[in-house]
Every structure is written in C-alpha cells, then in structure tokens.
NUSETI-205787 format. One record per residue (C-alpha): residue number from 1; residue in one letter; x, y, z. Coordinates in pm, whole numbers. Each point is the difference from the previous one (the first is absolute). Layout:
N
<rec><nr>NUM</nr><rest>a</rest><u>X</u><v>Y</v><w>Z</w></rec>
...
END
This chain:
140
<rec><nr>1</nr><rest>x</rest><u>1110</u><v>3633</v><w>-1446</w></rec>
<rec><nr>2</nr><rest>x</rest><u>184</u><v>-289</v><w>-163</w></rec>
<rec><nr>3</nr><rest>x</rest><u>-141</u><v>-315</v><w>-20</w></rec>
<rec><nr>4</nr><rest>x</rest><u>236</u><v>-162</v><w>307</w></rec>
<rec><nr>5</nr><rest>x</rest><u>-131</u><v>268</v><w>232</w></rec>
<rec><nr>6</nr><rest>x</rest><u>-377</u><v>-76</v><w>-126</w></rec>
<rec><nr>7</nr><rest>x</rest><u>22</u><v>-388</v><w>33</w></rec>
<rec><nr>8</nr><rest>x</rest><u>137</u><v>27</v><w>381</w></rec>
<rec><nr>9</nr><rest>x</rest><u>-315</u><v>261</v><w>79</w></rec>
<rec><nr>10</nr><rest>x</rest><u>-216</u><v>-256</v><w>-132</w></rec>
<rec><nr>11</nr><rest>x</rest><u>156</u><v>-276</v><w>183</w></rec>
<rec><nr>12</nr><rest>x</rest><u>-26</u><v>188</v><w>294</w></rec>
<rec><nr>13</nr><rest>x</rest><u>-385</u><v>88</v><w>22</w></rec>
<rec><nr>14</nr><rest>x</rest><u>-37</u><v>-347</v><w>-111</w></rec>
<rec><nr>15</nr><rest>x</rest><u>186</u><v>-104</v><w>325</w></rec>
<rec><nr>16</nr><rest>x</rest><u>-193</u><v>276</v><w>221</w></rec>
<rec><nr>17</nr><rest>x</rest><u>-342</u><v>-166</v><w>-153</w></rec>
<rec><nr>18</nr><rest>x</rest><u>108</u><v>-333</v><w>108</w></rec>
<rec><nr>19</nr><rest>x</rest><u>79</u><v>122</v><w>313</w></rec>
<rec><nr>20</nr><rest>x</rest><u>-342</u><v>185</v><w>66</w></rec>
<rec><nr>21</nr><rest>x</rest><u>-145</u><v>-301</v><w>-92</w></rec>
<rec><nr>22</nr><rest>x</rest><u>174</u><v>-251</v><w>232</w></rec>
<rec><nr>23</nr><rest>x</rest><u>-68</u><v>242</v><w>294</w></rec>
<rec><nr>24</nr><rest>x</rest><u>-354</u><v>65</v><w>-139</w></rec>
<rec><nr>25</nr><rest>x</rest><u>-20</u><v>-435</v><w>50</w></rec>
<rec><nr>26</nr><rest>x</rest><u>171</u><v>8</v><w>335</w></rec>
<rec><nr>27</nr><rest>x</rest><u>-237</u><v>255</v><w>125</w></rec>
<rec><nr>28</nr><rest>x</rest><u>-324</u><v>-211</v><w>-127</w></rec>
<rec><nr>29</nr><rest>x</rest><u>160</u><v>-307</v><w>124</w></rec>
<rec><nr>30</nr><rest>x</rest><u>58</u><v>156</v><w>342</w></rec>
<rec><nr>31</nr><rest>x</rest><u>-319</u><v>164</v><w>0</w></rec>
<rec><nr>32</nr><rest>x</rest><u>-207</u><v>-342</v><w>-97</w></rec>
<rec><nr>33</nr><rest>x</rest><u>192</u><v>-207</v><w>251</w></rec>
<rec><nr>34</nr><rest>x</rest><u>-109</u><v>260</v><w>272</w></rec>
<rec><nr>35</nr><rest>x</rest><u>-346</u><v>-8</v><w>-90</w></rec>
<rec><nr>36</nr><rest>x</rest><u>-49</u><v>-333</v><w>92</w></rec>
<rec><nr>37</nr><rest>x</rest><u>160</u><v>17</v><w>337</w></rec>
<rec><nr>38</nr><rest>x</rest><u>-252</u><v>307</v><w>101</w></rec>
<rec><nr>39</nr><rest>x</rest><u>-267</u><v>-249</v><w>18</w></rec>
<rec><nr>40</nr><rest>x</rest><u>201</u><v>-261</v><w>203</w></rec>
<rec><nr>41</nr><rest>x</rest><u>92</u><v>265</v><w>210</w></rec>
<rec><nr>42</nr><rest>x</rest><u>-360</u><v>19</v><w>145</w></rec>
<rec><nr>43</nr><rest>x</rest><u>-31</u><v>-388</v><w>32</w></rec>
<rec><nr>44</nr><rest>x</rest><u>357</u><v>51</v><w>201</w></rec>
<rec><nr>45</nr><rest>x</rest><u>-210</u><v>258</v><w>252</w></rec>
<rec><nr>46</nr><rest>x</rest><u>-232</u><v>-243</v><w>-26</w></rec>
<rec><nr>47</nr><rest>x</rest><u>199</u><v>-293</v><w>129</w></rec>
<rec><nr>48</nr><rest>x</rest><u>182</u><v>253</v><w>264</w></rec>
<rec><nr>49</nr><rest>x</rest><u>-313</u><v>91</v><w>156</w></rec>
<rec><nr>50</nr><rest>x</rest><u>-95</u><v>-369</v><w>-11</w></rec>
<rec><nr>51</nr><rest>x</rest><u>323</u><v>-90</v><w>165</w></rec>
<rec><nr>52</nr><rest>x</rest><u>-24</u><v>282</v><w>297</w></rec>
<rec><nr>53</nr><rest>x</rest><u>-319</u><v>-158</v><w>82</w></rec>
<rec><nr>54</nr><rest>x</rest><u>88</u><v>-359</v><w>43</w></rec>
<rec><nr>55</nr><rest>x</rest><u>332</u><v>116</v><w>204</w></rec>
<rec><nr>56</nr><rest>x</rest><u>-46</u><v>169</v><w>322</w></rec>
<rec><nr>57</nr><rest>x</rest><u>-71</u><v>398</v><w>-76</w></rec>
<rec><nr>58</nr><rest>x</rest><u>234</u><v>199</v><w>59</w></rec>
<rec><nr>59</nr><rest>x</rest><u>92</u><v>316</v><w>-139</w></rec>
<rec><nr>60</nr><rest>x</rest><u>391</u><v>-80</v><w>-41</w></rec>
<rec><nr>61</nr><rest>x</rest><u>-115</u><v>-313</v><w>-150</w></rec>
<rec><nr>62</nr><rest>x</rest><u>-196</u><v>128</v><w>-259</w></rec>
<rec><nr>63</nr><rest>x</rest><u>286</u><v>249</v><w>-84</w></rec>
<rec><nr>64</nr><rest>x</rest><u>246</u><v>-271</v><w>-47</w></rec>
<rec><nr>65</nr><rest>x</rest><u>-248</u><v>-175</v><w>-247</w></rec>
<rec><nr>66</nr><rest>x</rest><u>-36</u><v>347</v><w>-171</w></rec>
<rec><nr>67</nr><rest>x</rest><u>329</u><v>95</v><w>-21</w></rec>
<rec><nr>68</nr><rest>x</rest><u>153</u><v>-333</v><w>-150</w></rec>
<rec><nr>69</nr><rest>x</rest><u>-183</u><v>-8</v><w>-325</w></rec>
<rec><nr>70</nr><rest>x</rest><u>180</u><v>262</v><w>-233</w></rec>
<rec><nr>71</nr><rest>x</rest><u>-201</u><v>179</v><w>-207</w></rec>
<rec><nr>72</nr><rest>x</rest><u>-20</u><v>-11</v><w>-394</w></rec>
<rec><nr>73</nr><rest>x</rest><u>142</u><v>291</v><w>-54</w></rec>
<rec><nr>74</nr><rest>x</rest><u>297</u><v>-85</v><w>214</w></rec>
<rec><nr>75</nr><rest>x</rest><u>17</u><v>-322</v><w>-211</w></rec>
<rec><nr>76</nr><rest>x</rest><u>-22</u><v>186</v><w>-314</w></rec>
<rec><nr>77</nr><rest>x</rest><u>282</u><v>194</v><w>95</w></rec>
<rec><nr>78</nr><rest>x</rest><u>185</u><v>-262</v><w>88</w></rec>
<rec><nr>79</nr><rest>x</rest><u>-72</u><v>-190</v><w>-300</w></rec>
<rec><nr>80</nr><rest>x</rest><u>79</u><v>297</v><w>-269</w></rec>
<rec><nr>81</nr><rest>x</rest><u>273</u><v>184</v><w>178</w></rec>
<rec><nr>82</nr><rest>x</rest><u>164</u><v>-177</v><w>333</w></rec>
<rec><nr>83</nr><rest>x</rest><u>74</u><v>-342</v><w>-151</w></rec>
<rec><nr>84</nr><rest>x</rest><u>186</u><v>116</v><w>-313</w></rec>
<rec><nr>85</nr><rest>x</rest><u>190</u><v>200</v><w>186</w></rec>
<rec><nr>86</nr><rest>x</rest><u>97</u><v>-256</v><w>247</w></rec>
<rec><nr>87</nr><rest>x</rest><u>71</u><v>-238</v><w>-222</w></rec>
<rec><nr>88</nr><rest>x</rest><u>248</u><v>225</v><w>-178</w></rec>
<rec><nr>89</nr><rest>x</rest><u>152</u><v>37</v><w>330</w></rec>
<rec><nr>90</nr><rest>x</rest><u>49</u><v>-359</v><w>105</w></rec>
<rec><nr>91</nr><rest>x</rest><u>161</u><v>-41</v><w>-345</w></rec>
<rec><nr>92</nr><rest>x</rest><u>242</u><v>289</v><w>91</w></rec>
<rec><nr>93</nr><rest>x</rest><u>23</u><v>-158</v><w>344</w></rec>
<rec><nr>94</nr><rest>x</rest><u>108</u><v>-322</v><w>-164</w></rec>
<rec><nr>95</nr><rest>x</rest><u>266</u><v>108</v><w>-165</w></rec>
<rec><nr>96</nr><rest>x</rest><u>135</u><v>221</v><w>315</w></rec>
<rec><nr>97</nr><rest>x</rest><u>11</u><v>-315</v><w>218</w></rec>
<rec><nr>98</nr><rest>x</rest><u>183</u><v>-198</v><w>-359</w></rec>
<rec><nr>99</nr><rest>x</rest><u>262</u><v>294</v><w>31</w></rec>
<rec><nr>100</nr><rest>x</rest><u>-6</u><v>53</v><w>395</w></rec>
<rec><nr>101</nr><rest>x</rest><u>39</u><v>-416</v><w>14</w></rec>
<rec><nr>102</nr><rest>x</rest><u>365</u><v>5</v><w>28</w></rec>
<rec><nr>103</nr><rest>x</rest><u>36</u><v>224</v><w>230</w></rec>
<rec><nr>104</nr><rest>x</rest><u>-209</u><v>-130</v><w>256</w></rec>
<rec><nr>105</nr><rest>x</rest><u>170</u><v>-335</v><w>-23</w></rec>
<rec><nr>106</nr><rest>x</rest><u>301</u><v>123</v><w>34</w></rec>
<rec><nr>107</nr><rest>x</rest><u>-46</u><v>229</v><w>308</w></rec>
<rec><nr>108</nr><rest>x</rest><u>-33</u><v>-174</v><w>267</w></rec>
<rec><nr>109</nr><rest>x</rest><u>-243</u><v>299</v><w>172</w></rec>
<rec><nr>110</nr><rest>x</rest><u>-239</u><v>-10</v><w>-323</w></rec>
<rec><nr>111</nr><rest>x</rest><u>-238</u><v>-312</v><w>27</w></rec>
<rec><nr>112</nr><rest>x</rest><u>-110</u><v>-176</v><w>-363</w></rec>
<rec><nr>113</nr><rest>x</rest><u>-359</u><v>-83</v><w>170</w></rec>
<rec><nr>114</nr><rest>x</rest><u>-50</u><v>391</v><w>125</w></rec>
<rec><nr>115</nr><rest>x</rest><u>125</u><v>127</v><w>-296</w></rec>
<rec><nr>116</nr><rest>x</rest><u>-230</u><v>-304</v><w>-213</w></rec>
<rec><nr>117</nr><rest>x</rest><u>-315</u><v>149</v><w>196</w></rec>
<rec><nr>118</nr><rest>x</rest><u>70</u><v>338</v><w>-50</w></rec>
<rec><nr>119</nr><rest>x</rest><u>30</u><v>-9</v><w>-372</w></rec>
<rec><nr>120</nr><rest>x</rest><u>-191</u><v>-271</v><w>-105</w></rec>
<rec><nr>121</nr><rest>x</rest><u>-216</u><v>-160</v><w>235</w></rec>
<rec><nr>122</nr><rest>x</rest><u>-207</u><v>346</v><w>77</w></rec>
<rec><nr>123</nr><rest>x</rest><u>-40</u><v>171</v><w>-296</w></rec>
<rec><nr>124</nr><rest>x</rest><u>-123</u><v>-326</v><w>-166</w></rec>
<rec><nr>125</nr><rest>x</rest><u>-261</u><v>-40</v><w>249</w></rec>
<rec><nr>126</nr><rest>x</rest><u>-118</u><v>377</v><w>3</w></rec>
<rec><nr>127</nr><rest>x</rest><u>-59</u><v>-142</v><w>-384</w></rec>
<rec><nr>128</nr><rest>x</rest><u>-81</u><v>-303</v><w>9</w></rec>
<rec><nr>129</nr><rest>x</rest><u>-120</u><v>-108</v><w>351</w></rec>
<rec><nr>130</nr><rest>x</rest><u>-191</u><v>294</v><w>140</w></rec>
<rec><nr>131</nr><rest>x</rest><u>-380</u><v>-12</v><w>-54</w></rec>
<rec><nr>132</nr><rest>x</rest><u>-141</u><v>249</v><w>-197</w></rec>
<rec><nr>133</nr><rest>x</rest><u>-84</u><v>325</v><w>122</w></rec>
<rec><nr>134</nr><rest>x</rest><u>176</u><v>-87</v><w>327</w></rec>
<rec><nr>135</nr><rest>x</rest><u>248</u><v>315</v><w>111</w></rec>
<rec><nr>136</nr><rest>x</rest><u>-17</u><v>-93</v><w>342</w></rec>
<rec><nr>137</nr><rest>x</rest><u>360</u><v>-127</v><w>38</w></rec>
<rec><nr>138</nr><rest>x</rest><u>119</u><v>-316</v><w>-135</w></rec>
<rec><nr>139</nr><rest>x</rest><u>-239</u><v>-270</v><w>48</w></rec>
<rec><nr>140</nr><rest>x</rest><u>198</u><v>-289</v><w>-113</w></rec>
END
C-alpha cells in the first residue's frame, strides 16, 4: 500500500467514527427528549379524563378528545424524520414555482395564486405550520 492509498483509509474511518458518533448523539438526544414527554403523557390522560367529565359524556366525545392529542412517538417521528424531509421538499418546491413562474403568468389558463399555493404555500405549512405529530390532514 502506498502512503496516498493509506492516508485516504484513515481519513475515511475517521469520517465513519464521526459519523457513528453524530448518530450515536441524535439517538440520545431523541431518546432524552422522549423521556420526558412519557410522563406528560399521563398528566395529558389525566387532563382528558378530567375534560370528559366536565363536558357532557359521551362516548364520541371522549374519542374526539382522545384522538386529537398525537402521541410521542408520532411526534418523535415527526421531529427526526418527517420535518427534514419536508423541508427539503418545500425548498425543491420553491425553486419549481421560481422556474414554473413564467409560465403561469404568461398563460392565461395557469393562475400565479394556484400555482403560489401549490408550491409554496403548502409544503411550507406541512413544515412549518402543522402541529407536531398531527397527520390528520392539513390543519392550518
């Protein structure tokens, strides 16, 4: 092996260690911030039960309080994996409606505000706007 060949196989574990470690934080930092939520999680049931009992009981009441608090893992989820990915696309997006811009002005069948909310407005809010954990449609 010459000495070239050496020096990239050591820069390269060194980059694989770096990367274990970063993912090795990421997974702590996910895993502490969950922690946390487990035990507000009970004061949420808590406060749900508390809420069905001051409202008039009924079952489909007390499944709409239920079902609108997201869980943590479905926040977690969101956190570490949806939102990056959405926020890649609405920078994608961005720069389709910069390109598409044009043509929608100049076509009298395109509209600027359609194509606006189509490539901006929505994926920014599936980033930006939607409350965590929240898959149910678009809430903003």
């Amino acid at each position: 092996m010459t000495a070239a060949t050496q020096t990239r196989l050591m820069r390269g574990t060194i980059a694989m260690v770096r990367q274990r470690r970063f993912l090795g934080w990421v997974l702590a930092a996910t895993l502490t911030l969950g922690l946390p939520a487990q035990a507000s999680e009970a004061e949420q049931e808590q406060e749900t039960v508390k809420a069905a009992e001051t409202q008039p009981s009924t079952d489909e009441a007390a499944a709409q309080v239920a079902e609108t608090a997201p869980s943590n893992e479905m926040k977690t989820l969101d956190a570490v994996a949806v939102r990056p990915v959405t926020f890649i696309s609405s920078v994608f997006s961005a720069g389709a409606f910069v390109l598409a811009l044009p043509f929608a002005a100049l076509d009298p069948a395109m509209n600027v505000e359609t194509t606006r909310k189509n490539l901006v407005d929505y994926p920014f809010g599936e980033t930006f706007k939607r409350p965590l954990g929240d898959f149910n449609g678009s809430a903003w």
